[in-house]
N, C-alpha and C positions, 0 to 999 in steps of 0.2 A: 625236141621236148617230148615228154612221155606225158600224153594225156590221161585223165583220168581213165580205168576203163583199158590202157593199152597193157602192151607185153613186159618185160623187162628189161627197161636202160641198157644200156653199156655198163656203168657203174655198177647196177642192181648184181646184173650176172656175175663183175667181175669180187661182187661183196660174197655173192651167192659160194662165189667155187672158191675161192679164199680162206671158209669157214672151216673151224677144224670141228670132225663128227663128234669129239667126244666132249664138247662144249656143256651139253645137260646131264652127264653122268651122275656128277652129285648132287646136282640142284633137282632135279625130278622126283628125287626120293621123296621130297619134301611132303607131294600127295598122292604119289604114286598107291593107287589101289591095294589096302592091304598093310601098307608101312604106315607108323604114324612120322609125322611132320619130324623134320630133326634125322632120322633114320640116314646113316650113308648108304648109298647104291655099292654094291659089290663091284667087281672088276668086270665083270661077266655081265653087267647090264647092261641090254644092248643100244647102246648108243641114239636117244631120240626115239625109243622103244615107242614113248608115251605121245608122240608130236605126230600128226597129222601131218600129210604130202601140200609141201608151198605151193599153191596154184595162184599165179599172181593173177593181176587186173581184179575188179570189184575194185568197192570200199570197203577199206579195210574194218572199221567201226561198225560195220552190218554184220559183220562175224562168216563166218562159212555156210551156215545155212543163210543167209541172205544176199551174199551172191547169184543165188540162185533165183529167192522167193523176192528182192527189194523190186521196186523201181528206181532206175538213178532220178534224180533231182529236174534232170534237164529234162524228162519224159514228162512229166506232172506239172502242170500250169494251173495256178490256181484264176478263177476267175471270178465275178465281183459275188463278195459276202464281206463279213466280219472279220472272216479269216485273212483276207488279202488287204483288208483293210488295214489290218493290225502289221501286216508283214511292211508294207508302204512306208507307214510311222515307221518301222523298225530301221528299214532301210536310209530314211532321210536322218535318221542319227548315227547310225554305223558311218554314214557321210558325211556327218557333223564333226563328227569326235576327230579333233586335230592332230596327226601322227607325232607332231613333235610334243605336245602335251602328253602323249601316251607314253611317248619315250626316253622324258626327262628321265626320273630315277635311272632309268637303264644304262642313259647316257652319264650320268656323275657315279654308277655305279664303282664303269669302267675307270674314272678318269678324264673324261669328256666332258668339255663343257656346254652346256644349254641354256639356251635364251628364249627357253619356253615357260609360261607360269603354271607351278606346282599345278597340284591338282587332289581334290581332297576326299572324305570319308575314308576307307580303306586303302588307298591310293594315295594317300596323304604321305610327304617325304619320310616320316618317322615311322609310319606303321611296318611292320615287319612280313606282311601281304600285298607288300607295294608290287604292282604290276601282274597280278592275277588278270585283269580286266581286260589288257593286250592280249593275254592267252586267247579269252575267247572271243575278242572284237577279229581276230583272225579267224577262227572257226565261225564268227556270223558273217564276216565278208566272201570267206568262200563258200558256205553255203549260199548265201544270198545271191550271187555269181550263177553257181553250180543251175540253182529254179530260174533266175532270173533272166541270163545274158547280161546284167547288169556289167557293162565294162567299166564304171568307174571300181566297182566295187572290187573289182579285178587288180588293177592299179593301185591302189589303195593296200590293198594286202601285200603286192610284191614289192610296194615302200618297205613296208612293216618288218619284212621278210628281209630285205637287201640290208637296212640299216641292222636288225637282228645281227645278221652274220657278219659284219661289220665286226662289231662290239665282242661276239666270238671270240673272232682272230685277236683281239687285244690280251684273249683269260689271261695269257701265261704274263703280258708286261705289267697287267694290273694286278700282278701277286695272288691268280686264281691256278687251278687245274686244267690242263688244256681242256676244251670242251665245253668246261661252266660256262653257262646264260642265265642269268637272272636280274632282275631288278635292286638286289640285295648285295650283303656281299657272302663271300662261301662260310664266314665263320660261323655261321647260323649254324652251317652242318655239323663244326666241332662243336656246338653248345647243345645238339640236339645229341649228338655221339658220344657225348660227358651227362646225357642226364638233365643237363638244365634246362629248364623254361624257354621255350621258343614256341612259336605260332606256324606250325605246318609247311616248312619249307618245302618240304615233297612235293605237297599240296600245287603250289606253285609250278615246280617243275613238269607236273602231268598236265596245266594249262597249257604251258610253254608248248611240250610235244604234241600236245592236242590240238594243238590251233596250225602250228604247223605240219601235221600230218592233214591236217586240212588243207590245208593251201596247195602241199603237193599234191594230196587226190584228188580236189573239186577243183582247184584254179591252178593246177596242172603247171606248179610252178619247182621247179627241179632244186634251187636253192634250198627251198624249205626242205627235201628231205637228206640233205647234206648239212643242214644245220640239228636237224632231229636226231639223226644217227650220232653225230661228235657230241649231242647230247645225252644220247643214251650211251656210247662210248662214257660219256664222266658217270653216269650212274650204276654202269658195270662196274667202274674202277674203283668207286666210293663204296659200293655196298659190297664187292667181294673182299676186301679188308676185313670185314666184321665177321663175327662168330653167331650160329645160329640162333644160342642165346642173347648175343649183343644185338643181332638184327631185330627179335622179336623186341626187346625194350625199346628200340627204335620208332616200331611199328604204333609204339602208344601213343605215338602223337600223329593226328591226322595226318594222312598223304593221299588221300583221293583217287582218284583213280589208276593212278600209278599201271600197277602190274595192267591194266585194260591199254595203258598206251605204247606199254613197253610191246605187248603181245600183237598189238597192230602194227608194231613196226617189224615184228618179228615176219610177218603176214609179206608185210610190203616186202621186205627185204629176204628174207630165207637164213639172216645172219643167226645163229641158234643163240647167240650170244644175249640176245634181247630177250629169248624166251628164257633161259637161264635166270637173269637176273630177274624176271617177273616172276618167276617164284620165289624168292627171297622175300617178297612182299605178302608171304599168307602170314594171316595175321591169325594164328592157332589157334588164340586165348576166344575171339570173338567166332571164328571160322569154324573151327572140331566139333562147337557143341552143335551149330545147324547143320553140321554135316549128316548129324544123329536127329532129326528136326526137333530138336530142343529152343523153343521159346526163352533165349538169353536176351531178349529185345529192351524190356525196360529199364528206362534211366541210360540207354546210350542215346548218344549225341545223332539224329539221324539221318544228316547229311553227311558226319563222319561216315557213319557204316552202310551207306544206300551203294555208293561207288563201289565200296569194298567187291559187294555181291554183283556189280554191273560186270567187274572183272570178271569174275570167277566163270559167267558163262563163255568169255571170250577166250578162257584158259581149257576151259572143261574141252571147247572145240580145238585148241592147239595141241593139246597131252593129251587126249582122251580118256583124261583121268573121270572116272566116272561122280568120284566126292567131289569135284569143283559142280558139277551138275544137281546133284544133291545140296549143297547149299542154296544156289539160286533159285532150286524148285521150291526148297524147304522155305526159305524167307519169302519168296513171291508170295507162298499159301498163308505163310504166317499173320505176314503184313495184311495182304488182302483180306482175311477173313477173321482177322481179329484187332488189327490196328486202324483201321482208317478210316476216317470222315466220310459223312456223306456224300461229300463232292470227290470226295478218292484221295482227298491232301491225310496227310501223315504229319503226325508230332506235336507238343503243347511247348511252347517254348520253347522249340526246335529241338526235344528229347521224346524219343518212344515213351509212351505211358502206359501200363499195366493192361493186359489183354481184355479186351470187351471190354471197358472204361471210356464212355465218350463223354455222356451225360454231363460226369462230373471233373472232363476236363473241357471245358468252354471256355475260350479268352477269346484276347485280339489278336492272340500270338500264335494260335494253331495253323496250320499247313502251310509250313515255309514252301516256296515256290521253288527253290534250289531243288528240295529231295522230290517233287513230284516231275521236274526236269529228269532228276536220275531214273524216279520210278517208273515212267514213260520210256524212256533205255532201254531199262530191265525188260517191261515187258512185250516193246519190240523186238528185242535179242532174241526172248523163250518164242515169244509169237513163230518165229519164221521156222522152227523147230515144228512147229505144231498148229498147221495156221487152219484147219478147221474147225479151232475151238474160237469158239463165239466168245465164251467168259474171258476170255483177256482181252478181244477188243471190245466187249463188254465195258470192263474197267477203264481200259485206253480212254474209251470213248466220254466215260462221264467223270475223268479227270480231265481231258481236254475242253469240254464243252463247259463245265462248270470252274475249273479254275485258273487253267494256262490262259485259255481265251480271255480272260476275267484278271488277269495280271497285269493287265497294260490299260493305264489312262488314253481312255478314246478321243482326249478331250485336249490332252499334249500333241503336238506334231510330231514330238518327237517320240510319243508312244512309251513313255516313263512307265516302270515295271517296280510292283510294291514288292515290299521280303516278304509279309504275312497276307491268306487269305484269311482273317481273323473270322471266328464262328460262336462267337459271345452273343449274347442279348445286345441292340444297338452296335454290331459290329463296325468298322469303319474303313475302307481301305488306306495306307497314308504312308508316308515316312514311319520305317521301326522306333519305334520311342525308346525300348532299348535299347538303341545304339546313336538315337538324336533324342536327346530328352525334350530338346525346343524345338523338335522339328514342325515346319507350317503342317498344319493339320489338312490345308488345301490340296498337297502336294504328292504324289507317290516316289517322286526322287528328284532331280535338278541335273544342269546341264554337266556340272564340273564338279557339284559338292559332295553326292549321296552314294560315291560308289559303292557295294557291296557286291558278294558274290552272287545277289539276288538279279543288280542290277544285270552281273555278266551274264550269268548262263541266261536271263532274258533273253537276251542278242543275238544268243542260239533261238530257246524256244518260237519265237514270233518271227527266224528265219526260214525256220522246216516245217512249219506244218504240210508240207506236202509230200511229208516222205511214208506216212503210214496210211494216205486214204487207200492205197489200192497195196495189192501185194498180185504174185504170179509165179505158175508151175508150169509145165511143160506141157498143161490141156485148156489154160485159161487166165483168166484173168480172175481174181477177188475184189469185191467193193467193201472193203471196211470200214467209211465212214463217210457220211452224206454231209457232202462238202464239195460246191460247186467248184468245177473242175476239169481240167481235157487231161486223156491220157493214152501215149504212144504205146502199143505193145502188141506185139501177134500181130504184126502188119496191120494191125487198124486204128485210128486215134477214133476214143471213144469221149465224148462230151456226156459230164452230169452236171444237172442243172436242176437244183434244188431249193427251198425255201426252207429247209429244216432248221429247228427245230418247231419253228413255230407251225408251217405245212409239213404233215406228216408221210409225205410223197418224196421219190425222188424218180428223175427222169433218165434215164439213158442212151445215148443217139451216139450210131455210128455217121461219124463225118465224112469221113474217107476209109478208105482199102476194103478188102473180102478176104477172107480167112476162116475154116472154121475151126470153132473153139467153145470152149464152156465158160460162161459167163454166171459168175456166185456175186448174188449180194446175201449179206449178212439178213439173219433175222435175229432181232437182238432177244433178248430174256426178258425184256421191258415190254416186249409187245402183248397189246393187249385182246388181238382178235387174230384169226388166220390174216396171212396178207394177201393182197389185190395186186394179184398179177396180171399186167395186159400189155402183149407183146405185139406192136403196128397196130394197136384201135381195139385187137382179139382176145378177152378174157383167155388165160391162162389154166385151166384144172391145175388144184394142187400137185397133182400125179406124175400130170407130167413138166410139172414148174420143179420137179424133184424134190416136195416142199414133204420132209416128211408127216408120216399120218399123225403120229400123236400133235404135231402140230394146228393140225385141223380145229382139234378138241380143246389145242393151246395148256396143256396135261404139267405143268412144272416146268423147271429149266431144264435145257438139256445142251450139251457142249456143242452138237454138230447140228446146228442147225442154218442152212443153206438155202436160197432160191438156186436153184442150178439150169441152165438152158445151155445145151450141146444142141449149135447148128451151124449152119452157114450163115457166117455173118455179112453184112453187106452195105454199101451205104446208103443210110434212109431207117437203116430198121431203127426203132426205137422201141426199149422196155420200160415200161413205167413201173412202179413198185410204190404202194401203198400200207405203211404200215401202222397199224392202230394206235393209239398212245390214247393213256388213262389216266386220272389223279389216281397219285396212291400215295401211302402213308408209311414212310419208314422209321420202325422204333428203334431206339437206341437200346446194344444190350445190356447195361447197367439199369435202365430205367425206363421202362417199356413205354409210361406214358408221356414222356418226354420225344417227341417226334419231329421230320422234315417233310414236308408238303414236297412233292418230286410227281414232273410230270413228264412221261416217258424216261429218259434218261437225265432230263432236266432238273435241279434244283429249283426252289424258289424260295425267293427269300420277301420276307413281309418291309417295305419302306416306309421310315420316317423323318420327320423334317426337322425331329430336335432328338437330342438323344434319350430314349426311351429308361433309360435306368439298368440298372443289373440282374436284376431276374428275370426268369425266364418268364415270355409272357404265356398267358394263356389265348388259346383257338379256339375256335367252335369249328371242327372240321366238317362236319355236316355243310354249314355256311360256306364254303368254298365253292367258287364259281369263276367260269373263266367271264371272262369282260370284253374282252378283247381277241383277236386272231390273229393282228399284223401292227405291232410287234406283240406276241403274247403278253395278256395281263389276265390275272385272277383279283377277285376279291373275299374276303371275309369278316366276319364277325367275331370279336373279341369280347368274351361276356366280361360284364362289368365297364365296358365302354362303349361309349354311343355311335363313335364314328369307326367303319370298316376301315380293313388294315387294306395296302393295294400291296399285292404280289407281285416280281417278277422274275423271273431268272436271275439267280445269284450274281451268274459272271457279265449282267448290267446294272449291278449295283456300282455306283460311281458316284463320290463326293456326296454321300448320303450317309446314312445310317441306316444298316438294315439287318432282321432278323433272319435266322434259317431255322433253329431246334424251339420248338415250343411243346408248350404244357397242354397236350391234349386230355386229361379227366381229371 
């Protein structure tokens, strides 16, 4: 067996030297620097010019620069907070969810019969996204696996996986393409290759590889990349048919992350044939204009086009083509500084809305949990490119804090995960009414009925929160997010041990080993005074805590700002790290006095006990006052009403009603 992390199979080598060189000659042109998309490569170009040297082991899905910069999974232990709390839930449902319910459709796909009962929402026998869900109930059992040690969750996936390849081997007797795997059956793909109305079969297929490129790299299970590859074999076969114009009209209908799984298998394997066909998937019409950083954002669909860009940095590292880089930079800026909510969610009714427009897009329906899943991706992927800028785990941090975390009912065992973090006056979290018009208003989704893609990529989110608190380079460790936790690396397990957000401390204690090394915790842009360093008992000087000077004076944001300590580490030391947090006030840019009460990087959201109405209420933000330390609360004044609103962090709003943008003047 090839564990995650090891060298190259038997197989791997023998796919590796199999491969013919001039596999990307034509498909590279596609973005090759300088050519527009469409362009053929001459005779003379030179073969995988644009592709980057295969270095196997990592995870393939951390990209090339996080080989380097990630921690694997199995080094990070989360320990007791909200965060572990949430992943528990998460894990007794990945546990829950019955393999032969998940693999009905799969199984009558082929021909096989089952004596499993359906299973419904998008999952539902008729829907045409049947068995998305399995995609990624594979990608959250082997990460789950990967943090946890968790052996059932081990088992469980290499059901998933064994009866998957099963159902394989059947394509050709069930009147498929050798290789086909789906839920469905393949004529989706002639109705999508004629033009007609169909619902993102691609879509589906990148779940499929994606969950099983998980299993073969976290649960280090050999099947699954023997099933991915005859998969991506049918996707070479299916899309080199087509004409560059025919692929693009293809391209109009959702496929998700497609070309990102294709080029991690490209990674695992060294086959060029997978990177080949993950170029076929630039989708021009959306891709050229941010290549140029042209804001073409409004009115697309933005979980369609979030994955698109997730690819393009995992392409930009395979080609080196320098415009896959340029897109992902270009949309990261875009989104970030002119699309997104307070709490960092993206979209009104799961569509980009017009740049700086918040104010006047408030529903129940704003920040689908699916695209803040991707956008968490995205700027993990660029992060490990660039990991001393503060502003992305900046952003990281007050999407995770305020909405992933805030996605899952704490109050389910099974840790049920809503589609919208809605941002209206009287918000609610619940079942999509869009897509359940009767759905219990108690509920954020059910055991068998409410699947959605919201619920799936869940199952991911609430199984990795452990993959982005720390990151590391060849002189240290990084603390990126204060999030109680032990972590292996540089010969030391280092334990944080935290109260955050509500204590604005976090603590750091070597457990075991000595090694010396430079130890950076973040100072966010949130902070509100220099920070308190004190390393064994001994206040810190900024100076030499490496804390730079304008930081002192706390002078605006600045990207590189670091506590940094190069020494001998050892067991016993401990660094503590205190960083200030402030009420502040953030305006929306459409409507400045329309505002979110945010303390440190925390949201707050005002609770009520019956639904407040639709407009936006008015604040007295003067009247703002915290109330409480443990668990935070504020309170304030609402003129024209007599009783104060209570405040508390967004992402503990549950089975309530609660506001976040009010009417400050």
């Amino acid at each position: 067996m090839n564990e995650a992390g090891g060298g190259l199979s038997r197989r791997q080598a023998l796919t590796v030297l199999g491969v013919g060189v001039g596999a990307l000659a034509a498909e590279q042109a596609l973005v090759a620097d300088g050519m527009p998309p469409g362009v053929t490569a001459q005779a003379s170009t030179p073969p995988g010019s644009l592709r980057a040297t295969v270095v196997p082991g990592g995870y393939a899905p951390d990209g090339t620069a996080g080989r380097r910069a990630a921690l694997p999974l199995d080094q990070v232990e989360l320990l007791d907070s909200p965060f572990q709390d949430n992943q528990a839930r998460n894990t007794s449902y990945l546990l829950f969810l019955d393999p032969e319910r998940m693999l009905r459709s799969f199984r009558l796909n082929y021909g096989q019969p089952s004596a499993a009962q359906p299973i419904g929402g998008w999952e539902r026998p008729a829907s045409q996204i049947r068995g998305h869900t399995t995609g990624h109930l594979m990608s959250g059992l082997a990460l789950t696996y990967a943090n946890t040690g968790d052996g059932a969750a081990r088992a469980r996936g290499r059901y998933l996986v064994s009866q998957l390849a099963a159902l394989q081997a059947r394509a050709t007797a069930a009147g498929f393409h050798p290789g086909y795997l789906s839920a469905f059956p393949e004529v989706y793909f002639d109705w999508l290759e004629q033009g007609k109305p169909v619902w993102s079969p691609y879509y589906m297929i990148h779940k499929y590889l994606a969950g099983l490129i998980d299993q073969y790299q976290l649960a280090g299970d050999d099947q699954a990349l023997d099933v991915a590859m005859k998969l991506g074999d049918w996707v070479q076969w299916r899309t080199s048919r087509l004409t560059y114009a025919h692929m693009q009209m293809v391209l109009g209908t959702e496929f998700g992350g497609m070309p990102e799984a294709l080029a991690n298998l490209y990674t695992i394997t060294g086959a060029e044939r997978y990177l080949a066909t993950a170029q076929r998937f630039y989708h021009a019409q959306i891709l050229d204009p941010l290549a140029d950083g042209e804001d073409v954002l409004p009115g697309l669909q933005a979980n369609v086009t979030t994955p698109k860009i997730v690819a393009c940095v995992r392409m930009w590292e395979e080609t080196g083509s320098a415009k896959y880089h340029d897109i992902a930079q270009n949309f990261w800026d875009i989104v970030t500084g002119h699309h997104v909510y307070v709490i960092g969610g993206v979209g009104n009714y799961e569509h980009f809305q017009q740049p700086d427009v918040v104010a006047a897009q408030l529903s129940n329906f704003t920040c689908e949990n699916c695209v803040s899943y991707n956008m968490l991706k995205l700027t993990r992927l660029l992060h490990f490119h660039q990991p001393q800028r503060v502003d992305m785990i900046d952003y990281y941090e007050r999407t995770l804090f305020n909405q992933m975390l805030g996605e899952q009912d704490p109050t389910s065992p099974h840790g049920f995960n809503c589609y919208y973090t809605g941002l209206s006056a009287g918000a609610f979290k619940r079942e999509p009414l869009n897509y359940f018009p009767g759905g219990n208003p108690d509920i954020y989704a059910t055991d068998w009925d409410t699947f959605t893609c919201d619920t799936a990529s869940g199952l991911e989110t609430q199984a990795k929160f452990a993959d982005t608190i720390y990151t590391r380079d060849a002189d240290g460790i990084y603390v990126n997010l204060f999030i109680s936790s032990q972590v292996r690396a540089h010969g030391l397990v280092l334990r944080q041990e935290t109260g955050f957000p509500d204590d604005p401390a976090t603590s750091l204690s070597v457990v075991s080993g000595a090694a010396p090394m430079t130890l950076r915790v973040r100072v966010p842009n949130w902070v509100a005074g220099p920070p308190v360093v004190l390393l064994n008992g001994t206040v810190i000087p900024a100076a030499q805590a490496g804390i730079p000077a304008a930081l002192t004076g706390i002078v605006g944001p600045q990207p590189d700002r670091w506590i940094a300590l190069h020494r001998w580490w050892q067991r016993g030391d401990r660094l503590e790290v205190t960083l200030p947090m402030q009420l502040a006030f953030e305006p929306t840019p459409d409507f400045p006095s329309v505002q979110a009460a945010i303390y440190g990087p925390i949201v707050l959201s005002g609770i009520y006990a019956t639904e407040p109405g639709e407009l936006t209420p008015a604040l007295n933000t003067a009247s703002v006052h915290r109330t409480a330390a443990q668990p935070m609360a504020f309170e304030a004044a609402r003129p024209g009403q007599g009783k104060p609103v209570r405040l508390i962090p967004v992402a503990r709003a549950t089975h309530e009603y609660y506001t976040v943008y009010w009417q400050t003047a």
